[in-house]
C-alpha positions as CSV (number, residue, x, y, z in Angstrom):
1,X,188.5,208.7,185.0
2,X,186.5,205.3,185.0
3,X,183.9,207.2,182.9
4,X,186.2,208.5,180.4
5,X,187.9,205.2,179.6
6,X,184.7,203.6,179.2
7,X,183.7,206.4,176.6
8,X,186.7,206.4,174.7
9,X,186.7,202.0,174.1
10,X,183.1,203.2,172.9
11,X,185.3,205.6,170.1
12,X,187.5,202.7,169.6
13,X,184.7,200.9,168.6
14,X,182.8,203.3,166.3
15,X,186.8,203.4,164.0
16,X,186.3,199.9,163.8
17,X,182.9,200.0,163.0
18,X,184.2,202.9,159.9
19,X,186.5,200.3,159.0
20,X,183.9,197.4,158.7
21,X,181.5,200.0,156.8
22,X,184.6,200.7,154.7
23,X,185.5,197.1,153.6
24,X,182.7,195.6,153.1
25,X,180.5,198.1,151.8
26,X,183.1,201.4,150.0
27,X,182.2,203.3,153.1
28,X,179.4,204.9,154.8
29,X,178.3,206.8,151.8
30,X,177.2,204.6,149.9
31,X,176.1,202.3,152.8
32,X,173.4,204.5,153.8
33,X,172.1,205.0,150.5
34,X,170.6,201.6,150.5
35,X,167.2,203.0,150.0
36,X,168.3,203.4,146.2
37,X,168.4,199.5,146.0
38,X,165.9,198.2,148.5
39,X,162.4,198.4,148.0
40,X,161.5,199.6,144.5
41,X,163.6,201.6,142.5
42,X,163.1,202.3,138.7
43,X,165.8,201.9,136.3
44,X,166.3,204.0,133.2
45,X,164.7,201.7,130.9
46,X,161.6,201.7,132.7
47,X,162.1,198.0,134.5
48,X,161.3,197.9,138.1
49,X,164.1,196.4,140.4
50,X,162.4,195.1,143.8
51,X,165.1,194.0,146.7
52,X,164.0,192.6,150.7
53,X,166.1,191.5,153.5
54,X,164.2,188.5,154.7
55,X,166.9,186.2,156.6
56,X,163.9,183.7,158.3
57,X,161.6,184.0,154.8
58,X,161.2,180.4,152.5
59,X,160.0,182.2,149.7
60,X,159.3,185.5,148.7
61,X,156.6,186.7,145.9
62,X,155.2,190.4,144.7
63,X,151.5,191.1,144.2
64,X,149.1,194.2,143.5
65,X,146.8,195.6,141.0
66,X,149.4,195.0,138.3
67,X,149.1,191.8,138.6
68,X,145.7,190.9,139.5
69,X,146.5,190.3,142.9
70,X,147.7,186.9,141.7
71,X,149.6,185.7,145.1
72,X,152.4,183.2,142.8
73,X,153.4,184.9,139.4
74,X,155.8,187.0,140.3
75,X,158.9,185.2,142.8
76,X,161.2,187.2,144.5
77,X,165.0,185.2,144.0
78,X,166.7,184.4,147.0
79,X,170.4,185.9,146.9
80,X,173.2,185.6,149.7
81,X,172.9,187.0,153.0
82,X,168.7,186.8,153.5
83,X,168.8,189.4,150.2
84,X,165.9,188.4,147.8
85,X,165.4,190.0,144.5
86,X,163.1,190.6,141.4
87,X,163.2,192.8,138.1
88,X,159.7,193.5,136.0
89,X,160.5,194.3,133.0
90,X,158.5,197.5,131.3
91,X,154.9,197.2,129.4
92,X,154.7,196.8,125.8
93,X,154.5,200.7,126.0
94,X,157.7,201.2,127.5
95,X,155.8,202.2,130.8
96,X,156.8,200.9,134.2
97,X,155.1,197.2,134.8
98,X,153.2,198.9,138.2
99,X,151.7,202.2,137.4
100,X,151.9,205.7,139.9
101,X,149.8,205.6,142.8
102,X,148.6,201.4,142.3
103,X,149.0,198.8,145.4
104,X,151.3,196.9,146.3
105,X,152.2,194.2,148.6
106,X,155.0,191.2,149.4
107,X,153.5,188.1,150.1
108,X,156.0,186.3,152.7
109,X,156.2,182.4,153.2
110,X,157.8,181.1,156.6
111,X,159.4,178.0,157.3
112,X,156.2,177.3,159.3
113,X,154.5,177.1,156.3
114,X,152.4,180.5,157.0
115,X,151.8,182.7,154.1
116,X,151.6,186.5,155.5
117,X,151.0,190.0,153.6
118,X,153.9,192.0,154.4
119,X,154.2,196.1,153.2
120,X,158.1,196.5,152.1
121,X,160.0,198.2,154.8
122,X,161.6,200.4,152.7
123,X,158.0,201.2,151.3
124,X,158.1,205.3,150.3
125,X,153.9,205.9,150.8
126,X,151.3,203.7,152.4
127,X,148.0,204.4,153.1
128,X,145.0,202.8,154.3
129,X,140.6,203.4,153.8
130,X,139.2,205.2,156.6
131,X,138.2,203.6,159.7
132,X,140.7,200.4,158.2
133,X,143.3,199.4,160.0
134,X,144.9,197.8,157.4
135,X,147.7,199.7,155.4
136,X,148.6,199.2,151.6
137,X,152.0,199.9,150.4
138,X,151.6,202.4,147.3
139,X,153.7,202.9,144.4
140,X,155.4,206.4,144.5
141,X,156.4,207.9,141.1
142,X,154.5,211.2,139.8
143,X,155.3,211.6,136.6
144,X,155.9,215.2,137.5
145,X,157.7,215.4,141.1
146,X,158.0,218.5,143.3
147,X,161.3,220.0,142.9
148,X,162.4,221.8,146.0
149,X,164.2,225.0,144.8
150,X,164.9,227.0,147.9
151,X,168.3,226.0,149.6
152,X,168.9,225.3,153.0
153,X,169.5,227.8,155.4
154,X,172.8,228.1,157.8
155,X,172.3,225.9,160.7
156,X,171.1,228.8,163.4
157,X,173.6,230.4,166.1
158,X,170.5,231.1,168.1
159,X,167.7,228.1,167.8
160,X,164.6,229.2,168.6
161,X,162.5,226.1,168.0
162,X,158.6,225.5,166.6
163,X,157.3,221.8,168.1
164,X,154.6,220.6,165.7
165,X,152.4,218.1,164.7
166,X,150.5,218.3,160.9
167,X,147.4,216.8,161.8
168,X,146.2,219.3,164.9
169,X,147.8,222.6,163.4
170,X,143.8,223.6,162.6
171,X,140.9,225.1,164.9
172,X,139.0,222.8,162.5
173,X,137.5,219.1,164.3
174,X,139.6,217.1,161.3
175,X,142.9,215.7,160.5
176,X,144.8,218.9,159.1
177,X,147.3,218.6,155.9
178,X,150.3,219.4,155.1
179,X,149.1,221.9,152.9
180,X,146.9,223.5,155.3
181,X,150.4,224.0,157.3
182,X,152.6,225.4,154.5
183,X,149.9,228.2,153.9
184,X,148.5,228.7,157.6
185,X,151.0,228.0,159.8
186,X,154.2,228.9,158.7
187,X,153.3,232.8,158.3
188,X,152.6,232.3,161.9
189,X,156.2,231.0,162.9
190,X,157.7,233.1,160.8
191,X,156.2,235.8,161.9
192,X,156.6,234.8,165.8
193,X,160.2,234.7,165.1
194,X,161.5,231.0,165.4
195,X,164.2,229.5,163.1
196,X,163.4,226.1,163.3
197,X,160.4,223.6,163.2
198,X,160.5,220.0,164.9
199,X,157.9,217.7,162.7
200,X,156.3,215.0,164.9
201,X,154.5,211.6,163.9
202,X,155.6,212.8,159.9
203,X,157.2,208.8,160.2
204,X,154.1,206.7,159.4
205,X,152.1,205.3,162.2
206,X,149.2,203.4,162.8
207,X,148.0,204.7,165.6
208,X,147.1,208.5,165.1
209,X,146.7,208.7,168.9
210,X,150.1,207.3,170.0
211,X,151.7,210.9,168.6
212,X,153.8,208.9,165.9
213,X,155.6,207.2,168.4
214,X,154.4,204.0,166.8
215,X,156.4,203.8,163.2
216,X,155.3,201.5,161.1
217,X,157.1,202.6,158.2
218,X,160.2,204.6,158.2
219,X,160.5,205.9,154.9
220,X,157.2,206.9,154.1
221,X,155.4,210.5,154.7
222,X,152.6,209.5,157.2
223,X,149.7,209.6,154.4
224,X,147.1,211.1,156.9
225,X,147.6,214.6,155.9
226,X,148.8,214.8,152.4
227,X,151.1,213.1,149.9
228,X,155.2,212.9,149.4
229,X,154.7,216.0,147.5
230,X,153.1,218.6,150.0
231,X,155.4,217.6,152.6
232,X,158.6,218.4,149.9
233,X,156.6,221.7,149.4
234,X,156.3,222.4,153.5
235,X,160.0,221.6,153.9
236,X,161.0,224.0,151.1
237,X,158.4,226.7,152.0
238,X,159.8,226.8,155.2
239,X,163.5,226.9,153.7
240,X,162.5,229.8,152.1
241,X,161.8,231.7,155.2
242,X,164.7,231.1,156.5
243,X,163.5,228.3,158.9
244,X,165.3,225.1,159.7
245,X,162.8,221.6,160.0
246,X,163.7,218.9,162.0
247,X,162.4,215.9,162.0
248,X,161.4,213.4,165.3
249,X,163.1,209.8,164.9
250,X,161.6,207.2,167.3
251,X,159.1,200.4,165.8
252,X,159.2,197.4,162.4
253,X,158.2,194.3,163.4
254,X,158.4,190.6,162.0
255,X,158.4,191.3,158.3
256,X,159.9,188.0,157.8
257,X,157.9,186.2,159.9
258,X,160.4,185.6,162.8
259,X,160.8,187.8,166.1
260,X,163.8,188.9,164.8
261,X,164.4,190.3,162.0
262,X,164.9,193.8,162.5
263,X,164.8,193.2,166.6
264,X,166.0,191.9,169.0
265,X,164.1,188.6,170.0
266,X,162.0,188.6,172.9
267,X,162.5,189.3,175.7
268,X,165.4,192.1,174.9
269,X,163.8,193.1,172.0
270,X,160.7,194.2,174.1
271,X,160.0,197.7,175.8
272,X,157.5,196.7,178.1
273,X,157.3,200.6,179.3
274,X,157.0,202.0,176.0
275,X,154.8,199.5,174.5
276,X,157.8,199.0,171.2
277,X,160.3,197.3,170.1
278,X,164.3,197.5,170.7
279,X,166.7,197.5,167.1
280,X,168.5,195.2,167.0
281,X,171.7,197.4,166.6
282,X,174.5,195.1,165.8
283,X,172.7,193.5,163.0
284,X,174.8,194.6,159.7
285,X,171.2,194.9,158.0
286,X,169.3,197.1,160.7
287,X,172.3,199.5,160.6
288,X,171.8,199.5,156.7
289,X,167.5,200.4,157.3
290,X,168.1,202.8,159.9
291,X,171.2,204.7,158.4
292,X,169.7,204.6,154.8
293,X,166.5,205.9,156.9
294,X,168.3,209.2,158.3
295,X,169.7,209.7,155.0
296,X,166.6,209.1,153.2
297,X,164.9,212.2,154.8
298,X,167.5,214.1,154.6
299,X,168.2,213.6,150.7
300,X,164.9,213.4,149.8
301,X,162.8,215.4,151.4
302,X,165.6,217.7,153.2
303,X,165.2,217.8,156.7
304,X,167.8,219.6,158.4
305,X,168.3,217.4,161.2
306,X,166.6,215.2,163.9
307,X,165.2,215.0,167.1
308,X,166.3,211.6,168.6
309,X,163.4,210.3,170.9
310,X,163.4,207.5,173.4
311,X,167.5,207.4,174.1
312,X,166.4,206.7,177.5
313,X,164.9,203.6,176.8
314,X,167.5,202.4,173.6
315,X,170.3,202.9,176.0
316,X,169.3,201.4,179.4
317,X,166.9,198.8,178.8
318,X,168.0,196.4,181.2
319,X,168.1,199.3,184.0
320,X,165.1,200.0,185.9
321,X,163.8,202.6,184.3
322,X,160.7,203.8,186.1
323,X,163.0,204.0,189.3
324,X,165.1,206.2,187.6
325,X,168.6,207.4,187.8
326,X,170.6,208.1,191.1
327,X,172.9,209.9,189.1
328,X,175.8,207.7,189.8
329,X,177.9,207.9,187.1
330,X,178.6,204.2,187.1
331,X,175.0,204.2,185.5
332,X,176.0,205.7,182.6
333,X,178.5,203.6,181.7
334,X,178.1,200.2,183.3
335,X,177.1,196.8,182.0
336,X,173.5,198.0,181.9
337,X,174.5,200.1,179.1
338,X,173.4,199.3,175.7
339,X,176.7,199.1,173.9
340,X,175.1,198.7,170.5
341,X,172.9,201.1,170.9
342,X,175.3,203.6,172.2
343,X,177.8,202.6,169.3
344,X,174.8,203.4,166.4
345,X,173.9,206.7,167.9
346,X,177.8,208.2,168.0
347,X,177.7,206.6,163.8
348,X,174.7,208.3,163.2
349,X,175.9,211.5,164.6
350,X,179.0,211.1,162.5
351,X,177.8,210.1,159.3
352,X,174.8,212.8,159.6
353,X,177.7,215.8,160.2
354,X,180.2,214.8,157.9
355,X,178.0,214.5,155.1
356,X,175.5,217.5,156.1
357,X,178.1,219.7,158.3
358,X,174.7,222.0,159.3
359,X,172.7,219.0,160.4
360,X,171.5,219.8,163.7
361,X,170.7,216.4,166.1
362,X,168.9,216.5,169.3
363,X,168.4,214.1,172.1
364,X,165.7,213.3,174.3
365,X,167.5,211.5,177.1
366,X,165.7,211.9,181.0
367,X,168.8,209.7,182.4
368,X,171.2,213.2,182.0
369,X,173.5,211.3,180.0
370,X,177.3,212.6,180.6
371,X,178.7,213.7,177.1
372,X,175.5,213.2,175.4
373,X,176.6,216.3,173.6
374,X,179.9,216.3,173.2
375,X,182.4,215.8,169.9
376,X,183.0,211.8,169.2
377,X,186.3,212.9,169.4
378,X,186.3,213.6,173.1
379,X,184.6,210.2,173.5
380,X,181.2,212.0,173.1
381,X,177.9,210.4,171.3
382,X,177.8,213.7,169.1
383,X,174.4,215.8,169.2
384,X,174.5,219.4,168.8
385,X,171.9,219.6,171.7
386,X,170.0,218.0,174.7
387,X,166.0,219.0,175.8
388,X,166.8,220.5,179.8
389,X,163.9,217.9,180.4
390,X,163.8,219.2,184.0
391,X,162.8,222.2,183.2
392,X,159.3,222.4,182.5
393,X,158.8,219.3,185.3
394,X,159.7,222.2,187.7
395,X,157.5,224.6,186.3
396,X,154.6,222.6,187.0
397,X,155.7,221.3,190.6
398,X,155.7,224.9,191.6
399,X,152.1,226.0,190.0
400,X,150.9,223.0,191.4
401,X,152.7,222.8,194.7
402,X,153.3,226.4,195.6
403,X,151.7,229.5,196.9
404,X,153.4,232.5,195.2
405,X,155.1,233.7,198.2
406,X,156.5,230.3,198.5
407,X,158.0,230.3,195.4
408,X,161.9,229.7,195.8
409,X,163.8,232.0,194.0
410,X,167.1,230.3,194.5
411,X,165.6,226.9,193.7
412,X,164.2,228.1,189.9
413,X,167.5,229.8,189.7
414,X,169.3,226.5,190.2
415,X,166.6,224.7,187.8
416,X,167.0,226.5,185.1
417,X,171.3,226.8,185.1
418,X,171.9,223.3,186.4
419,X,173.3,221.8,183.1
420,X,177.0,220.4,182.1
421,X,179.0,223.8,180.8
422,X,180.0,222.6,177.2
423,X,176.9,220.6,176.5
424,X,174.3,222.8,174.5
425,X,170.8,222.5,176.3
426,X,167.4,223.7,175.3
427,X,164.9,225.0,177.3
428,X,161.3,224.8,177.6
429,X,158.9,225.8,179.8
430,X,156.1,222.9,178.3
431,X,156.2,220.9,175.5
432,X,153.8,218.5,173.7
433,X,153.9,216.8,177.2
434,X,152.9,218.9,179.1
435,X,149.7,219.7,177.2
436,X,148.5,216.0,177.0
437,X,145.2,215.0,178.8
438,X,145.8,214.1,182.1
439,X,147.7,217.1,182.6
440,X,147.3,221.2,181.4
441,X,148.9,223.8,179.9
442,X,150.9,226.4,181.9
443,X,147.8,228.8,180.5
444,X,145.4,226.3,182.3
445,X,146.8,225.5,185.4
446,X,147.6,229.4,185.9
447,X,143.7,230.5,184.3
448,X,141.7,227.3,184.2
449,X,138.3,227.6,183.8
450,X,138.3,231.5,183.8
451,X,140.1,231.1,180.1
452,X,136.7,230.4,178.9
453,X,134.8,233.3,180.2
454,X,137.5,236.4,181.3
455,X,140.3,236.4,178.3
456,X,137.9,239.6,177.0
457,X,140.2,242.6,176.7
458,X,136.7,244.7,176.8
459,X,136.3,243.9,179.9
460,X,138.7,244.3,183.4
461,X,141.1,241.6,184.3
462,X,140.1,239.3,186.9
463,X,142.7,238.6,189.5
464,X,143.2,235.2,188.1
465,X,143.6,236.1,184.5
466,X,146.3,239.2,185.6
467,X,148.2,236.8,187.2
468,X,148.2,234.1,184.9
469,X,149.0,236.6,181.9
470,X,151.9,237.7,183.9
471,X,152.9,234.4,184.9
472,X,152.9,233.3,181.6
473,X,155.2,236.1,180.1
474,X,157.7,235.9,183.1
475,X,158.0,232.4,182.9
476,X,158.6,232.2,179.2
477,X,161.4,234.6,178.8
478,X,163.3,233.7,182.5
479,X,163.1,230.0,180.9
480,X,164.6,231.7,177.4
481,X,167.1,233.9,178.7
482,X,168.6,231.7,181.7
483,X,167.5,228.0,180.8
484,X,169.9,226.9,178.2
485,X,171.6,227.5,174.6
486,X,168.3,226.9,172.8
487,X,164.7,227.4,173.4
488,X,161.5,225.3,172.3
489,X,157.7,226.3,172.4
490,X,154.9,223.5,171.5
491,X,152.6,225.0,168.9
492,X,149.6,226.8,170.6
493,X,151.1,228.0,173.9
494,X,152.8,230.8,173.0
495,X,149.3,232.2,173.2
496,X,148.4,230.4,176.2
497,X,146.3,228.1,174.6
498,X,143.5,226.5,176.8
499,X,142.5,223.3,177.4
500,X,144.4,220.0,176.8
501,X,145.5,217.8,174.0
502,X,143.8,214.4,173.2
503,X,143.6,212.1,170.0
504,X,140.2,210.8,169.1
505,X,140.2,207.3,170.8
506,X,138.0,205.4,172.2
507,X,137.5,206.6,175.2
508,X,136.6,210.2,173.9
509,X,134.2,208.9,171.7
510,X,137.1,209.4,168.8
511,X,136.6,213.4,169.2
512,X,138.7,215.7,167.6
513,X,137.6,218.4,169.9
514,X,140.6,218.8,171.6
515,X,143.1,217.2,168.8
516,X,143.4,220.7,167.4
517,X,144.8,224.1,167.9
518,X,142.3,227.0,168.5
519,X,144.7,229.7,166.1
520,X,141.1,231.7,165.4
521,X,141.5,232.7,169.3
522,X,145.2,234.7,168.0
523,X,142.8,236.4,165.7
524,X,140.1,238.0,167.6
525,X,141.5,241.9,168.8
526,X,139.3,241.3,171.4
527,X,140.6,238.5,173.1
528,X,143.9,238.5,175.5
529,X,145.6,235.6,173.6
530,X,147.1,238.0,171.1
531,X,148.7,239.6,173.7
532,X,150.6,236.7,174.7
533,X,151.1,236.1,171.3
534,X,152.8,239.6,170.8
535,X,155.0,239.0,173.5
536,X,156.6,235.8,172.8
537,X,156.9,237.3,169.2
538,X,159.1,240.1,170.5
539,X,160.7,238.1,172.9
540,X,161.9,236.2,170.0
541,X,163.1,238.9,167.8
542,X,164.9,240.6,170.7
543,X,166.8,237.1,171.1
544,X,167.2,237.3,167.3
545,X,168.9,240.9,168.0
546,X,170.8,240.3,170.5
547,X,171.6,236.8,170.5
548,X,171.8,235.5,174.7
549,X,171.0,232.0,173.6
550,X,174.7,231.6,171.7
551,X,176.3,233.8,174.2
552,X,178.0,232.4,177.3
553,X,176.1,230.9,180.4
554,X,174.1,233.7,182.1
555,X,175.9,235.8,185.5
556,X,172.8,235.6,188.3
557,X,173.6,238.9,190.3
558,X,170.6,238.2,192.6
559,X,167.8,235.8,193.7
560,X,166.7,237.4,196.7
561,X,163.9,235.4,198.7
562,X,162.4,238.3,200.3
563,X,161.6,240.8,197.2
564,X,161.0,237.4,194.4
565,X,163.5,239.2,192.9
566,X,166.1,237.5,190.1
567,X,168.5,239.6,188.1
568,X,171.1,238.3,186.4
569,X,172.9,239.3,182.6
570,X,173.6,237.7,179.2
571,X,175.1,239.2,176.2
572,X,174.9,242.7,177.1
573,X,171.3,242.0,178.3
574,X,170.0,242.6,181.6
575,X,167.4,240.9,182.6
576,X,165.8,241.9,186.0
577,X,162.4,239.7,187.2
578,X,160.2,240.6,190.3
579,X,158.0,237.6,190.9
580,X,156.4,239.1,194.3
581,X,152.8,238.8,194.2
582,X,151.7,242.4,195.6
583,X,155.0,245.0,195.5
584,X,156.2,246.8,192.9
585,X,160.1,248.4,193.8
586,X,160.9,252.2,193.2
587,X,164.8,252.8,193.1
588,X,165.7,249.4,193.3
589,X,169.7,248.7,193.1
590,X,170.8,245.9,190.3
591,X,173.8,244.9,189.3
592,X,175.5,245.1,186.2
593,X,178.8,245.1,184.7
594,X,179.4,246.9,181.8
595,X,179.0,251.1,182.8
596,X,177.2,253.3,180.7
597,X,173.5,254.0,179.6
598,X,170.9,251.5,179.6
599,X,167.1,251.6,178.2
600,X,164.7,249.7,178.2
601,X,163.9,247.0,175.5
602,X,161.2,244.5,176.5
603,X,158.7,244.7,179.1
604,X,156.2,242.5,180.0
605,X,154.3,245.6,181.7
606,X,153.0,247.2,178.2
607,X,150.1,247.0,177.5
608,X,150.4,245.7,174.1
609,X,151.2,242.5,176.3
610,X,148.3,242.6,178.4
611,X,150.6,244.2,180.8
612,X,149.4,247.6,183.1
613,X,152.2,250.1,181.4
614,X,153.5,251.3,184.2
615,X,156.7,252.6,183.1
616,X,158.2,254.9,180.9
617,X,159.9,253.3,178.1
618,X,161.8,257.0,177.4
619,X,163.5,256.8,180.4
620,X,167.2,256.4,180.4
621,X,169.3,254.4,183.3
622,X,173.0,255.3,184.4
623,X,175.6,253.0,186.0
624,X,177.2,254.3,189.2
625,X,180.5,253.2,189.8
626,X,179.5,251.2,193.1
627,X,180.3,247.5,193.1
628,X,177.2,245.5,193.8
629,X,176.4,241.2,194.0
630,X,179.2,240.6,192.0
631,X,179.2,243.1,189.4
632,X,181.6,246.6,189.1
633,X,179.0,248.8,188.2
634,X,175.1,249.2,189.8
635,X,172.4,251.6,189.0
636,X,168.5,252.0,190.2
637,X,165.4,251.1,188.5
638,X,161.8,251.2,188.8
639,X,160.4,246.9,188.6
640,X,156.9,246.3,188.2
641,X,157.5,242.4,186.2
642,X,159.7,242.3,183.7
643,X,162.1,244.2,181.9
644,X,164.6,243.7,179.3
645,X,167.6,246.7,179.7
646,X,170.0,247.3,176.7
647,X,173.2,248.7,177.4
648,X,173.5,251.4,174.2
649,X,172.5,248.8,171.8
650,X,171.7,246.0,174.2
651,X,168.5,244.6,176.2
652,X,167.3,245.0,179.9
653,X,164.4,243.2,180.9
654,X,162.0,243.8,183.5
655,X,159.8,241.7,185.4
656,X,155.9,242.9,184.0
């Protein structure tokens, strides 16, 4: 009750922060398209209107290659409220004063009397020489613009998500592009049957190594792998195959000269455990950057939503983080809570679904946040969907823990179906995380060091690569069908790829060895990775067909300890799992409700999967009217691994 009443004065004050919006700026919409005033905008006569928000600045003045670099000929004017202003008027020729693609940057005086080189926040493209850590803000304005002409598909019943990152989607030892992603990695997606792509470190960042999580500049296209233009061309590539792209959100720092202008002052404004900075939410302006900034990439370049990193860490700074959370729901909504914070995500998550009702949000939160993803109505912050963050944690515990006969069926069962009902979860068995140095891939905890020798299909599997291709493909799909509404794969371990991810640093000897993703290893015959490839394909498409992920919560019939048996059934889809390490069952009983015939649709055993095909896909299974775990109707099958079982038109699963 407590918790509730604490939620709904958090509603209360999102109205009143509508209101606000609506008196003093017209309302949100035009609030949040701020980014057509800031910065640099060109008017129709060719004049060049520059505007800053610079509170702490004592003077303000523009210089670049149109001017020489001269540091004093061209003043910004102070306005009310920290605003500062400036118009160039067009060239002789009736061209714009600063030409396409030419440098620019704002020279800021302090109070102090300092004189610093600031980039514009609102800056749309920056980029810097190699090996320079210096950035220059560049003027964006082909004459010729890509036009994006494919619309945007219908936010997905089913999300089947893509996590990616431009600059390693290439077996090559380099920086990929954009470009290089539209033509080589979508077909690959596409193809392996997800309907949405999550974009990370697309925000610029200095830091290629910190994974984006670094911005410092929110409205421009990190520069490292293309320009404006190429992304625009991924985005509507992708749009065209029917794929959805989200983009990650994660600071800005003393553009003014003080500690404050876009955060808080030090010592709230500092993240010592993230190594950033903390918005200063209530500010009037930072709600006008970060708004504009949602709506920017939306509008622009047309995202289809956002993955909100870091709640955590916005929310409950002043808790002890790296103790965690009890779980006490006094927690969540106590004076550790950051109200502001809380208050800007349930705006966002307004503003982005009333003006784009398809927009799909998602948080990363590791606190389990109550009502994370429930309607603002209900006293909810709004996202469509949470990451079940405990998930893949578990996944590894047990590979690294856990002999297989030790495995606790019970305990993944509980794992992977502990979530709030009414609060959309997706599920993962590793992310980018997971595949970080200083930790491995589920591939290479399960395979390790055989992955470089023994992934031969020419040759017999080992012991260790059987079990690890098996492990792989059980894990997957029992993560899919049972783990949430929602399902995410990192880019490269759907085929099990080896190894580990690091950035060029300098601790590698700035290597891009293992900043890449080996795809040339899909495309040899002759190598096992295809066959986990083919398999999370059709594990895809037979989620596409038969849709468990937007169907209710799973019914678990059994999770019996002694056989490492789970069975349980979703959307006419019976799923049946044998995790023991040695037996196969003959004429084993499950459980299943609906009567009738049931074949098989998805088995992990073929040998297109790497599997041993050991059953007969032509046979046909019959109900018996005999109650069983829960369920009206039973019948007996033959498990090896996995199977998926269709009733008529449905799925049944079976462990391979």
């Amino acid at each position: 009750m407590v918790a509730l009443l604490v939620i709904a004065d958090e509603y209360d004050l999102l109205q009143k922060q509508l209101l606000q919006l609506e008196e003093a700026e017209g309302g949100f919409d035009q609030f949040t398209r701020s980014y057509r005033t800031f910065g640099v905008q060109r008017r129709p006569d060719n004049s060049l209107f520059f505007k800053e928000w610079a509170p702490a600045a004592e003077a303000l003045f523009l210089t670049g290659d149109f001017n020489g670099w001269d540091k004093f000929s061209h003043p910004y004017t102070k306005k009310e409220f920290g605003k500062w202003e400036l118009i160039l008027p067009p060239k002789h020729d009736k061209s714009p004063a600063v030409d396409h693609n030419t440098k620019l940057k704002v020279v800021v005086h302090t109070k102090e009397g300092e004189r610093l080189y600031r980039l514009s926040p609102w800056a749309k493209y920056v980029t810097r020489e190699e090996k320079s850590v210096i950035y220059d803000w560049v003027h964006w304005d082909p004459p010729q613009p890509y036009i994006q002409i494919h619309p945007r598909p219908k936010k997905p019943t089913s999300l089947r998500t893509y996590e990616a990152h431009v600059g390693i989607a290439s077996p090559e030892g380099k920086i990929a592009s954009y470009t290089n992603f539209t033509t080589n990695v979508l077909p690959r997606i596409k193809d392996l049957g997800y309907n949405c792509i999550q974009l990370m470190a697309i925000m610029e960042h200095a830091y290629y190594a910190s994974f984006g999580y670094q911005v410092t500049s929110f409205f421009a296209a990190s520069s490292r792998y293309g320009t404006p233009d190429e992304l625009k061309q991924l985005i509507d590539v992708a749009h065209s195959m029917g794929i959805v792209v989200l983009l990650d959100v994660d600071g800005l720092n003393r553009f003014d000269g003080s500690d404050s202008c876009f955060f808080h002052s030090p010592p709230r404004g500092e993240h010592s455990l993230w190594g950033s900075r903390l918005f200063n939410y209530s500010s009037w302006e930072v709600l006008r950057f970060l708004l504009s900034n949602l709506r920017w990439w939306m509008e622009e370049y047309r995202f289809d939503g956002f993955r909100f990193d870091g709640i955590t860490s916005m929310l409950y700074h002043h808790h002890g983080i790296g103790t965690g959370f009890s779980g006490d729901y006094s927690e969540y909504f106590g004076l550790q809570v950051d109200e502001d914070s809380l208050v800007y995500l349930m705006l966002a998550n307004h503003i982005l679904h009333t003006l784009y009702p398809d927009c799909i949000t998602v948080a990363e939160d590791v606190s389990g946040m109550p009502a994370l993803c429930r309607g603002l109505e209900e006293g909810g912050l709004g996202f469509d969907y949470r990451l079940a963050m405990a998930i893949p944690d578990k996944w590894i515990q047990i590979l690294k823990e856990l002999k297989d006969e030790d495995w606790s069926m019970g305990n993944i069962v509980y794992t992977l179906t502990n979530r709030r009902y009414g609060e959309k979860c997706i599920a993962y068995a590793e992310s980018h995380d997971q595949a970080l140095v200083g930790d491995k891939t589920l591939a290479f905890w399960l395979m390790d060091k055989e992955m470089y020798t023994n992934m031969s299909s020419l040759i017999p599997m080992t012991p260790i690569i059987d079990r690890g291709m098996q492990l792989h493909k059980m894990i997957r799909l029992l993560t899919h069908g049972l783990g949430g509404e929602g399902y995410l794969n990192f880019m490269g371990n759907e085929f099990g790829h080896p190894e580990w991810l690091d950035f060029p640093r300098e601790g590698n000897n700035q290597s891009y060895h293992y900043a890449r993703r080996q795809f040339n290893l899909v495309d040899m015959d002759h190598l096992r990775y295809c066959q986990l490839y083919a398999f999370d394909r059709d594990m895809n498409r037979t989620e596409d067909k038969y849709g468990w992920l937007a169907a209710p919560p799973a019914f678990v019939s059994a999770k019996h300890e002694g056989d490492k048996v789970i069975v349980f059934d979703r959307a006419n889809v019976l799923f049946i799992f044998n995790f023991h390490p040695s037996k196969s069952f003959q004429d084993y009983r499950v459980a299943v409700e609906v009567p009738g015939k049931y074949k098989i649709k998805l088995d992990s055993d073929e040998v297109l999967y790497g599997g041993h095909g050991r059953l007969d896909h032509n046979t046909e299974f019959f109900t018996e009217l005999q109650p069983f775990n829960g369920r009206s109707n039973s019948m007996k099958v033959n498990v090896s691994n996995i199977i998926l079982l269709t009733h008529q038109r449905s799925p049944f699963v079976e462990r391979h």
